[in-house]
N, CA, C and O atoms as a printed pandas DataFrame, in Angstrom:
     atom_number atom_name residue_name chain_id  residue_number  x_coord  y_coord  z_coord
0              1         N          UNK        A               1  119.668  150.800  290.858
1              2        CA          UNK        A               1  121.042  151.066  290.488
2              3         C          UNK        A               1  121.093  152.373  289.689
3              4         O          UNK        A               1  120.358  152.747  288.775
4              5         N          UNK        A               2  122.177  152.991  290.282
5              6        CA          UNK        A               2  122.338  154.438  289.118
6              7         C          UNK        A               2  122.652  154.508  287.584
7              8         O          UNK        A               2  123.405  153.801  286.916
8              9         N          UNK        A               3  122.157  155.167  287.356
9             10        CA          UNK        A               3  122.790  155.676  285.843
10            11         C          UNK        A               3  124.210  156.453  285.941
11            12         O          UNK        A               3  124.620  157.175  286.849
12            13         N          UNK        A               4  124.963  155.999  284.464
13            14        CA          UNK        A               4  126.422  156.800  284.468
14            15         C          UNK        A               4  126.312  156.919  283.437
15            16         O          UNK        A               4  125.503  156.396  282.671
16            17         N          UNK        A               5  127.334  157.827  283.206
17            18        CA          UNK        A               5  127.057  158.791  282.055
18            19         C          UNK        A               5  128.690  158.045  281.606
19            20         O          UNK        A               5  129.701  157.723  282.231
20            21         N          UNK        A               6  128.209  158.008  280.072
21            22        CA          UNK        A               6  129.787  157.282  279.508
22            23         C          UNK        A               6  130.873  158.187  278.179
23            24         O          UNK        A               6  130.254  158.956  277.443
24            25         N          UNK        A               7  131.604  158.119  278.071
25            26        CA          UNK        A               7  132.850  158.490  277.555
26            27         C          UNK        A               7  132.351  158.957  276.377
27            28         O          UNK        A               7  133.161  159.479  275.611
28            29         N          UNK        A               8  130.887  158.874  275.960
29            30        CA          UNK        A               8  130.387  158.837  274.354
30            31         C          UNK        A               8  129.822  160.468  274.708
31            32         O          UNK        A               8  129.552  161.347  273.891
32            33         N          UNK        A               9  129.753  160.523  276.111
33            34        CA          UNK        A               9  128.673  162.158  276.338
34            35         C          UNK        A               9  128.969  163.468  275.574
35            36         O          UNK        A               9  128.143  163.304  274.676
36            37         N          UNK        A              10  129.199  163.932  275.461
37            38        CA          UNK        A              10  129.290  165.330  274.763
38            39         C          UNK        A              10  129.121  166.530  275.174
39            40         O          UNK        A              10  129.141  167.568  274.513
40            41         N          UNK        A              11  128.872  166.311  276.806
41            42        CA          UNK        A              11  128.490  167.111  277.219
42            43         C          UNK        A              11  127.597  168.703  276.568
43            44         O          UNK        A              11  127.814  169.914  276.525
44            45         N          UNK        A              12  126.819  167.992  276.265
45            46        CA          UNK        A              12  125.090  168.991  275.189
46            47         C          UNK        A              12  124.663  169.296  276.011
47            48         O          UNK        A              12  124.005  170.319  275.821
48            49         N          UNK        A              13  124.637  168.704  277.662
49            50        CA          UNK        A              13  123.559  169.257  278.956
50            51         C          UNK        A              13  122.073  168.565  278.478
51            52         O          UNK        A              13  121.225  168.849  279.324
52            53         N          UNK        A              14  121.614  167.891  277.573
53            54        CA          UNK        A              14  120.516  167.818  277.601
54            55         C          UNK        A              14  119.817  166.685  278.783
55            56         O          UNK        A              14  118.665  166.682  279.217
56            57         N          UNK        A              15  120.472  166.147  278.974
57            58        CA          UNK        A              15  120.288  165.722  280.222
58            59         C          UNK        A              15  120.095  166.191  281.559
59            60         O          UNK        A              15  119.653  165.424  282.414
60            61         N          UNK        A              16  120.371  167.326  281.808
61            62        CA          UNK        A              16  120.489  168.426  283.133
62            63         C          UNK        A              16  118.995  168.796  283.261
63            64         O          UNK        A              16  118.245  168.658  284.228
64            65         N          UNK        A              17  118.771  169.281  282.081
65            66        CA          UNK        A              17  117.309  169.581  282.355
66            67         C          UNK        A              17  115.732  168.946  282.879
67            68         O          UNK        A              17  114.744  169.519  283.339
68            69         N          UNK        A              18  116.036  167.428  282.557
69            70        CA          UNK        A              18  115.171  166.186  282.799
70            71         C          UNK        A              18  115.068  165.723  283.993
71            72         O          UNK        A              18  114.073  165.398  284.641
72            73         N          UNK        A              19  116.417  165.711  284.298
73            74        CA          UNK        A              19  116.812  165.163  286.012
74            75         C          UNK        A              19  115.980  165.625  287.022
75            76         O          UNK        A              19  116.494  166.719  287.257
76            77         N          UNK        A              20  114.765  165.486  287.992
77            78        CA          UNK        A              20  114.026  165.616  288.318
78            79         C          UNK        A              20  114.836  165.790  290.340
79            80         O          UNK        A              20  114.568  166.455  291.341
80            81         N          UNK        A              21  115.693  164.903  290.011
81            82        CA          UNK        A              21  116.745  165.570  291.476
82            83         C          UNK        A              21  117.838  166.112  291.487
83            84         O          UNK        A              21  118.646  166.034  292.413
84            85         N          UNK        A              22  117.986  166.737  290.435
85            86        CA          UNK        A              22  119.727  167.465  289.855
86            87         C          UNK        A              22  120.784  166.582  290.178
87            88         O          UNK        A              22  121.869  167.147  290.317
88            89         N          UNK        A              23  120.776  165.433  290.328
89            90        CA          UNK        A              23  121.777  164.226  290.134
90            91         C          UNK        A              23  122.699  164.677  289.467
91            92         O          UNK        A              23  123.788  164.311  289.910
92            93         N          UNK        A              24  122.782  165.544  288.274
93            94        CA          UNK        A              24  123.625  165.740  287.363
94            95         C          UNK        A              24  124.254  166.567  287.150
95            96         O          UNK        A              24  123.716  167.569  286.679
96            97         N          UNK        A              25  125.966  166.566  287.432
97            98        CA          UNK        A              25  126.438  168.261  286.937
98            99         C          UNK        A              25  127.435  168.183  286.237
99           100         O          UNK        A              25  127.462  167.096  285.660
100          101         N          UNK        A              26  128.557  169.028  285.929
101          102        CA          UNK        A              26  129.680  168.885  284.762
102          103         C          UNK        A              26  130.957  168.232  285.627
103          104         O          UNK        A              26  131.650  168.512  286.605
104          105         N          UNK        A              27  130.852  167.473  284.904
105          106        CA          UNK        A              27  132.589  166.754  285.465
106          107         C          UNK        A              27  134.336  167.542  284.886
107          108         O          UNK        A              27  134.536  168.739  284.678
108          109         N          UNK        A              28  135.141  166.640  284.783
109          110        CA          UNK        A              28  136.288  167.351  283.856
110          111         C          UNK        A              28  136.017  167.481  282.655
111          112         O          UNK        A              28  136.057  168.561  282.065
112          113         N          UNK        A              29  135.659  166.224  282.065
113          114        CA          UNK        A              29  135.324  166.492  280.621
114          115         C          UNK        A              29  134.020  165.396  280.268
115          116         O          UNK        A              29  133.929  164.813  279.189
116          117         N          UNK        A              30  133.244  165.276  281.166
117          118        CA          UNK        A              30  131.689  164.828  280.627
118          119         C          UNK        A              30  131.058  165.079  281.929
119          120         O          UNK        A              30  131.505  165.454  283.013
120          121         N          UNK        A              31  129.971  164.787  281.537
121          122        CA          UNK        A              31  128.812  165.224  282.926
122          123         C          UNK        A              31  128.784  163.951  283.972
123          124         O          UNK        A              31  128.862  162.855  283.417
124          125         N          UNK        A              32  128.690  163.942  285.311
125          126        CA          UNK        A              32  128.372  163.009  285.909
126          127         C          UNK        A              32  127.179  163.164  286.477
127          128         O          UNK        A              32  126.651  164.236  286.774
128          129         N          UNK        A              33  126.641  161.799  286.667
129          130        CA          UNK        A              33  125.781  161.747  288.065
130          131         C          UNK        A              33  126.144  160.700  289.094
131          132         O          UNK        A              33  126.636  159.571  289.078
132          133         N          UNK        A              34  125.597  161.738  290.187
133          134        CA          UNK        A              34  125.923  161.344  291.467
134          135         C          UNK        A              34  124.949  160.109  291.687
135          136         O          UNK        A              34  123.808  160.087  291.227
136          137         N          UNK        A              35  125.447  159.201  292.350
137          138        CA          UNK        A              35  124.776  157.906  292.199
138          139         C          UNK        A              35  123.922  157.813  293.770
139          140         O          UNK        A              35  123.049  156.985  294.027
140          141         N          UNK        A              36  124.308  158.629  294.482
141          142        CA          UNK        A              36  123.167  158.803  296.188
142          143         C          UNK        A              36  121.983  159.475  295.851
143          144         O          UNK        A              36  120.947  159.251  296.478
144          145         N          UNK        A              37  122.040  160.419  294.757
145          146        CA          UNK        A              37  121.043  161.260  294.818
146          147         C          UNK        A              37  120.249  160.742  293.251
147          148         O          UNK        A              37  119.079  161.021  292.989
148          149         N          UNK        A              38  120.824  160.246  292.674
149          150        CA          UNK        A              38  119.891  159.562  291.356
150          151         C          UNK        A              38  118.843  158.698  292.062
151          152         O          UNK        A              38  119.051  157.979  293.039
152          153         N          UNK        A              39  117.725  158.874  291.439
153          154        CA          UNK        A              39  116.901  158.046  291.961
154          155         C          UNK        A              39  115.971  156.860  290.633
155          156         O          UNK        A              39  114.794  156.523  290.761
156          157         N          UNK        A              40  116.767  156.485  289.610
157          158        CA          UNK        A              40  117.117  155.652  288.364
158          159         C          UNK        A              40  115.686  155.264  287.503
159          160         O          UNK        A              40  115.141  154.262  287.041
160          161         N          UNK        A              41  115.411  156.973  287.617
161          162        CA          UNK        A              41  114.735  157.237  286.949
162          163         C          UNK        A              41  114.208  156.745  285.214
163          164         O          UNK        A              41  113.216  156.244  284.684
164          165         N          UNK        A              42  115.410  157.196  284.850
165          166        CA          UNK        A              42  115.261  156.409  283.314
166          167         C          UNK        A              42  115.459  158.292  282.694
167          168         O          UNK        A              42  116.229  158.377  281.737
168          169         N          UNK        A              43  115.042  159.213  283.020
169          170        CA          UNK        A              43  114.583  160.270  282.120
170          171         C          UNK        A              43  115.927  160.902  281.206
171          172         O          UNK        A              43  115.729  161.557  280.183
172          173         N          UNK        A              44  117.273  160.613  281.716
173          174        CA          UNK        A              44  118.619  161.060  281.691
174          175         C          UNK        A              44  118.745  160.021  280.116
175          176         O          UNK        A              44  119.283  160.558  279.148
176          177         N          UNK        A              45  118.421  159.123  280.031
177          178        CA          UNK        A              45  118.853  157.881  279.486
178          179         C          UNK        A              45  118.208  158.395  278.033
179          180         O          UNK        A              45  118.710  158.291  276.914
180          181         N          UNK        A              46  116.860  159.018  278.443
181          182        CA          UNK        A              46  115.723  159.120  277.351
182          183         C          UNK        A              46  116.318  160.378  276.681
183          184         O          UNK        A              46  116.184  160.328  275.458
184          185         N          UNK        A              47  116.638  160.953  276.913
185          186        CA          UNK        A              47  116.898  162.169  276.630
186          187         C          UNK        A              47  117.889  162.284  275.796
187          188         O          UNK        A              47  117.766  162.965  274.778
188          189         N          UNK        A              48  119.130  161.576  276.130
189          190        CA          UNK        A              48  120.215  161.573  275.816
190          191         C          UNK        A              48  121.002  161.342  273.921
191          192         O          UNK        A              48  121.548  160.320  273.505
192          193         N          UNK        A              49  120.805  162.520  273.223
193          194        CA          UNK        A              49  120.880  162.203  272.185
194          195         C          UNK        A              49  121.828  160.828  271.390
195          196         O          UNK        A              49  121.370  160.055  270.549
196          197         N          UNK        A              50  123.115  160.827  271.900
197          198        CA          UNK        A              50  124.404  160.372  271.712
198          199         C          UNK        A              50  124.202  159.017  272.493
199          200         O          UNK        A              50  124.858  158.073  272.053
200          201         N          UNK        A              51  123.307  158.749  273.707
201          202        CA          UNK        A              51  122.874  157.179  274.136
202          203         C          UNK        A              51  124.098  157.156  274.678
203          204         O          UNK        A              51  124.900  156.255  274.434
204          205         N          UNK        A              52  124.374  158.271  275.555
205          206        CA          UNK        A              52  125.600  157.818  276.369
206          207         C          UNK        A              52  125.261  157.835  278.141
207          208         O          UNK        A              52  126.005  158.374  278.961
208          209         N          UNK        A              53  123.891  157.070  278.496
209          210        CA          UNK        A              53  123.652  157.439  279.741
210          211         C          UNK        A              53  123.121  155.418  279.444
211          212         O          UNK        A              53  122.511  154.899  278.509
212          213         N          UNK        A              54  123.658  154.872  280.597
213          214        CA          UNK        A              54  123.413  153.724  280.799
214          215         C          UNK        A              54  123.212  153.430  282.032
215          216         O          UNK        A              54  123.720  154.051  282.965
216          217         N          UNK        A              55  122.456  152.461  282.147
217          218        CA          UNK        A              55  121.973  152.079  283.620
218          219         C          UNK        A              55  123.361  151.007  284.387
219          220         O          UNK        A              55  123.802  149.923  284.005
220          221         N          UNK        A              56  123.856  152.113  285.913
221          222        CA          UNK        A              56  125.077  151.132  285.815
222          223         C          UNK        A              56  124.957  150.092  286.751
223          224         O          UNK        A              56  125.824  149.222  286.822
């Protein structure tokens, strides 16, 4: 199951960099990932200062 990125993000990007399949890019106002190309990794989650990446 994918990871989503939640309402808490902050868009910091520190997550962009980890993503190992670029799953991840800027939305309107937080980052999404694309849930075909996540492969639910965990690394987005780890990274994530603010703990706004949850497994959905």
């Amino acid at each position: 199951m994918a990871y989503v990125i939640t309402d808490d993000c902050t868009t910091c990007g520190a997550c962009i960099s980890v993503c190992p399949v670029e799953a991840i890019s800027e939305g309107e106002d937080k980052y999404k990932i694309d849930p075909d190309t996540c492969t639910d990794c965990g690394l987005c989650a780890d990274e994530c200062p603010f703990d706004a990446i949850k497994q959905g």
